[in-house]
C-alpha positions as CSV (number, residue, x, y, z in Angstrom):
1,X,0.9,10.3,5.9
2,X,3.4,7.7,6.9
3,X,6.8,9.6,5.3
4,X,8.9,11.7,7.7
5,X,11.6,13.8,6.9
6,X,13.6,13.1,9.9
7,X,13.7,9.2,9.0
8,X,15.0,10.2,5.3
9,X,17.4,7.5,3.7
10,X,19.0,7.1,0.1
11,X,16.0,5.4,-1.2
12,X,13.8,8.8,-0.2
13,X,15.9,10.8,-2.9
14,X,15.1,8.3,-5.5
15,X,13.1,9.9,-8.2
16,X,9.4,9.4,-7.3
17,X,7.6,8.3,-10.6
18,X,10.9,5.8,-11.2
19,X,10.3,4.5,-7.9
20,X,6.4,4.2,-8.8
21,X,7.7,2.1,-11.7
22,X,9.9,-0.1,-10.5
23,X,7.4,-1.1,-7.3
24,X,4.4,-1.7,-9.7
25,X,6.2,-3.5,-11.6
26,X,7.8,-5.6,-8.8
27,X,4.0,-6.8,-7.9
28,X,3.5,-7.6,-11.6
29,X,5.8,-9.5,-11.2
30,X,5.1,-11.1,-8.2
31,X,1.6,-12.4,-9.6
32,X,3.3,-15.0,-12.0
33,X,5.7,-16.4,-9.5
34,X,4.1,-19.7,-8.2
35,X,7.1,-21.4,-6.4
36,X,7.2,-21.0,-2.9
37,X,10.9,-22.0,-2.6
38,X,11.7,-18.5,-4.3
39,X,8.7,-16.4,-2.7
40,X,10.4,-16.9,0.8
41,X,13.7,-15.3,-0.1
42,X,11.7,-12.8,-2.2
43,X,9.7,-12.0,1.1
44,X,13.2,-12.3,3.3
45,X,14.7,-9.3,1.1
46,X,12.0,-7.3,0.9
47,X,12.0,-7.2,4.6
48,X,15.7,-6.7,4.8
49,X,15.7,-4.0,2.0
50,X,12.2,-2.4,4.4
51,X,14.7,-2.7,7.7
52,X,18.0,-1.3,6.2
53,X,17.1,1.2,3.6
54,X,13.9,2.8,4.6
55,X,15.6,4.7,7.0
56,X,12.9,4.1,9.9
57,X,13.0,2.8,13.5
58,X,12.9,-1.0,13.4
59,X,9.8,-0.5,16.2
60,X,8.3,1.8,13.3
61,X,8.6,-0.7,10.3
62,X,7.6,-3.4,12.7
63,X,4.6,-1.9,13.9
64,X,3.2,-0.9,10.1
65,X,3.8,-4.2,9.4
66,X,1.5,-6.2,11.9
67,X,-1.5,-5.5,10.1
68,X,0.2,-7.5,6.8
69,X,0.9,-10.3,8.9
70,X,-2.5,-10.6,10.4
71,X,-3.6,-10.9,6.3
72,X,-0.5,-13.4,5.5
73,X,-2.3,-15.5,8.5
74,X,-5.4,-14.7,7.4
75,X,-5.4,-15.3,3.9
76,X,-3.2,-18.4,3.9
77,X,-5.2,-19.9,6.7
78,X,-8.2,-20.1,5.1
79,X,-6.6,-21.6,1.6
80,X,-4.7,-24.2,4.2
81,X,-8.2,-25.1,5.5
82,X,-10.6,-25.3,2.8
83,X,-7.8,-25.9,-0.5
84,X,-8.0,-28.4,-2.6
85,X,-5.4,-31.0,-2.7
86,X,-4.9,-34.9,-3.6
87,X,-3.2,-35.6,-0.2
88,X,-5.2,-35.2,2.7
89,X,-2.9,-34.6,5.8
90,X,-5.6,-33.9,8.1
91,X,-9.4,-33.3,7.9
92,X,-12.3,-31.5,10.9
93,X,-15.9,-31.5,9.5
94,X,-15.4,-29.1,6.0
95,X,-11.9,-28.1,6.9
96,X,-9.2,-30.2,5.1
97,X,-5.5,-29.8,5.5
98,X,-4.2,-31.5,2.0
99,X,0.0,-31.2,0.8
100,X,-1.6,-29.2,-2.0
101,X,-3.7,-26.7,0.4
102,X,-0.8,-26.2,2.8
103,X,1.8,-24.9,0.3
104,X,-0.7,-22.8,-1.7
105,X,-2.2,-21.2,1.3
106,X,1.5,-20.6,2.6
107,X,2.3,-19.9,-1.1
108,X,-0.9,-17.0,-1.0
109,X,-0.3,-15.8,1.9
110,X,3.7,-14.7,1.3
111,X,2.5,-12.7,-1.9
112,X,-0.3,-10.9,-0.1
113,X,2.3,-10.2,2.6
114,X,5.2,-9.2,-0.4
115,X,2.6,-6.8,-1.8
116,X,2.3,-4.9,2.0
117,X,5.9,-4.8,2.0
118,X,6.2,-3.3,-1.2
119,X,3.6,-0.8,-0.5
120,X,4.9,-0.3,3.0
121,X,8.4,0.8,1.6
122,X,6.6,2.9,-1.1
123,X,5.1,4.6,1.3
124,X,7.0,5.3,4.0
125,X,10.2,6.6,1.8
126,X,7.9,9.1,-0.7
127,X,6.8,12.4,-0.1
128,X,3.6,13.1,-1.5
129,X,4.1,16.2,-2.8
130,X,7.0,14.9,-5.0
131,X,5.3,12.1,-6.3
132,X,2.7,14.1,-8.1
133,X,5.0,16.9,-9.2
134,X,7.2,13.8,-10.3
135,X,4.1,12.1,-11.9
136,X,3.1,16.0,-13.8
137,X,6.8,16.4,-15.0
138,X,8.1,12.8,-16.0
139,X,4.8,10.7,-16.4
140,X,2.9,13.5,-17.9
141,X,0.1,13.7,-15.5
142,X,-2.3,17.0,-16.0
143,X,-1.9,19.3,-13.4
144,X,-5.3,19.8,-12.4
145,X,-5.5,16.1,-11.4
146,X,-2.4,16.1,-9.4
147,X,-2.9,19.2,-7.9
148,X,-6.3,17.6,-7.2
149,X,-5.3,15.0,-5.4
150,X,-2.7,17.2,-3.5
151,X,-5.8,19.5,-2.2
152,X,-8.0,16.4,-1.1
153,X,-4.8,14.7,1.0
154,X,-4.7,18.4,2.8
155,X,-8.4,18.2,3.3
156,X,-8.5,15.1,5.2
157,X,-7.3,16.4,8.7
158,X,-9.7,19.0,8.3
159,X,-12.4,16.8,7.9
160,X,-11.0,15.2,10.8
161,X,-11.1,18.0,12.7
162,X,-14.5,18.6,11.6
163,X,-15.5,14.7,13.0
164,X,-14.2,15.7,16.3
165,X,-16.1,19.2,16.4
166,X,-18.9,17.4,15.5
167,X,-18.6,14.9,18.2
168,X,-18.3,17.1,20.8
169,X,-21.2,19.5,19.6
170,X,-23.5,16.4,19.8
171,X,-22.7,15.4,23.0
172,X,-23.2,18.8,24.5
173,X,-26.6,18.8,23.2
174,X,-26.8,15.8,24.8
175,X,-28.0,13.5,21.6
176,X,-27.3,9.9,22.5
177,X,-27.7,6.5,20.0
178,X,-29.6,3.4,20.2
179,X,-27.5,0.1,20.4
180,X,-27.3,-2.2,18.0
181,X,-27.4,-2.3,13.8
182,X,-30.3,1.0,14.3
183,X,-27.8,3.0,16.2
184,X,-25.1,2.8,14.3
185,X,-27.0,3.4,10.9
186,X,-28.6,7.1,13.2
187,X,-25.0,7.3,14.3
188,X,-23.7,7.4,10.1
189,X,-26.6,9.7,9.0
190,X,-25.8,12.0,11.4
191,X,-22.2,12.5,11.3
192,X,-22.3,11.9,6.9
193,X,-24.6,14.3,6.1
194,X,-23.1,17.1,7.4
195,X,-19.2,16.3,6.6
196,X,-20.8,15.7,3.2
197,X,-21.9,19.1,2.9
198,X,-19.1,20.7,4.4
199,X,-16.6,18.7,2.0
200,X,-18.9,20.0,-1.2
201,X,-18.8,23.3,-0.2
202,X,-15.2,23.4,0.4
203,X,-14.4,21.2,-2.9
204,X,-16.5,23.8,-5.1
205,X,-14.4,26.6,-3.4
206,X,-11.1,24.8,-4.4
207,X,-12.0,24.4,-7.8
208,X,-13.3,28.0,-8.6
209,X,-9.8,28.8,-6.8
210,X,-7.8,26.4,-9.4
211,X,-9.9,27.5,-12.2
212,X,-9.1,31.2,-11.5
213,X,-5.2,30.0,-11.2
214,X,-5.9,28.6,-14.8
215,X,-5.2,25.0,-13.7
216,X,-7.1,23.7,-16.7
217,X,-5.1,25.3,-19.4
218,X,-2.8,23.8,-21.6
219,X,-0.1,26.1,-21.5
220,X,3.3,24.7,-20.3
221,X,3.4,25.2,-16.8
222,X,6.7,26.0,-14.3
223,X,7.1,23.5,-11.2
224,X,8.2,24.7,-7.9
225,X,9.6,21.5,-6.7
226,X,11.4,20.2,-9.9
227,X,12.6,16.1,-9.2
228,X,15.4,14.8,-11.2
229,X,17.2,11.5,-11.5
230,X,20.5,10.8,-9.6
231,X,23.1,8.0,-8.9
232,X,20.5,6.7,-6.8
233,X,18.4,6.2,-9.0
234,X,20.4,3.6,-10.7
235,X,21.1,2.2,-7.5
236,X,17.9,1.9,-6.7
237,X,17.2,-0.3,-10.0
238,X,20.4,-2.4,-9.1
239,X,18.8,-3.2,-5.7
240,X,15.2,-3.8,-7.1
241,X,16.4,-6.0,-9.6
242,X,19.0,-8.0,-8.0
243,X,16.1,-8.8,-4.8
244,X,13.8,-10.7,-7.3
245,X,17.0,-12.2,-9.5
246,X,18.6,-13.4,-6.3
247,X,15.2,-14.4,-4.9
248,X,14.7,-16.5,-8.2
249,X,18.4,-18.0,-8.0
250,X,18.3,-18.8,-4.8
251,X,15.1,-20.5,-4.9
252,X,16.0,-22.5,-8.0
253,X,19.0,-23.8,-6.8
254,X,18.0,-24.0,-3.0
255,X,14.9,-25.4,-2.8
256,X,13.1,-25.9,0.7
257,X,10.5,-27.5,-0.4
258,X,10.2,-30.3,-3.0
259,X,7.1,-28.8,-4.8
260,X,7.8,-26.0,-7.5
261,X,4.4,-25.2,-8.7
262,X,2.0,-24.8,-6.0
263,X,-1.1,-24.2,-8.5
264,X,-3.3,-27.0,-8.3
265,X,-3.7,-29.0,-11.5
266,X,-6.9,-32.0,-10.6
């Protein structure tokens, strides 16, 4: 999990399931903006909000981030190179660089990077726990799927741990691999099949347990961790709100780049 409780900031006490809400909603709204001259100060607050308000290390929000902007690169390379566009700037064999290709691949690539940001800040400021007893209590989630999904998060290091006990129990016994595609597939089969089992038998333990704990009833149910909404709450709708209006504003009446509409109409 990337939350820690030592980096907590204000946006950390914001009510999970609102927070949920507002971030979903933030990349619905994301898909139906196609001016580049307001995704670029969307993208500029996001970071800032990620930097200032997540409460993290600078070196820690940078580092989570590198994977996104290996996709914004990726992604908006390849709609750069093989786009199509009326004004050809530059062509190599089947890549061509057109006006229309360069700002939509530019255009692609900051939404795919606004959506890792989004999630990024999701992420690192929610405790897991809280979000599904948020999501049973406000969003009206049953409590054997949260509690569910709570288990199976737990589970993972010990199937980790499982991996690693595994590895080293093979290579006591000395069992090697083939190179190539056919080792790889021996070296799947034989590490699957048994953290398969394992994780069945373990799952089907968990679930007699919950069923005992009558996790599938209907009857209203008490919470140990009970979240609430706060003044930060509605600070936290002020913020969200006022990125994506100033974002908009600023773009409309700032443009950097002549074009508005970077979808391609032939």
């Amino acid at each position: 999990m990337l939350y820690k409780e030592e980096y907590s900031s204000w946006i950390s006490r914001i009510n999970p399931s609102l927070k949920l809400v507002l971030m979903m909603g933030g990349i619905f709204a994301v898909l139906f903006i196609h001016n580049i001259n307001v995704m670029i100060p969307l993208v500029a607050g996001l970071v800032g909000m990620l930097l200032l308000g997540s409460g993290q290390p600078q070196s820690r929000v940078l580092l989570f981030t590198l994977p996104f902007l290996f996709v914004f690169l990726s992604t908006g390379a390849s709609m750069i190179l093989f786009g199509k566009g009326d004004t050809v700037w530059w062509q190599w064999g089947p890549a061509v660089v057109s006006r229309e290709s360069f700002y939509r691949g530019v255009h692609i690539g900051l939404r795919a990077l606004s959506f890792g940001l989004i999630g990024l800040l999701f992420a690192l400021t929610t405790r897991p726990v809280l979000l599904f007893y948020s999501m049973m209590q406000q969003l009206r989630l049953p409590p054997r799927y949260a509690y569910g999904f709570m288990a199976s998060l737990r589970l993972l290091p010990l199937i980790f741990e499982e991996f690693k006990t595994l590895q080293k129990a093979y290579k006591v016994r000395g069992v090697t691999s083939n190179r190539g595609l056919n080792g790889w597939w021996q070296k799947i089969r034989r590490y699957a099949i048994p953290l398969l089992a394992q994780s069945i038998r373990r799952a089907q333990r968990i679930a007699v347990a919950m069923e005992a704990r009558r996790f599938n009833s209907s009857v209203q149910r008490t919470y140990y961790y009970q979240p609430g909404f706060s003044s930060a709450d509605g600070l936290m709708v002020i913020c969200w709100v006022g990125i994506f209006v100033g974002a908009w504003t600023v773009g409309v009446q700032w443009p950097l780049f002549e074009i508005t509409d970077v979808r391609f109409n032939s």
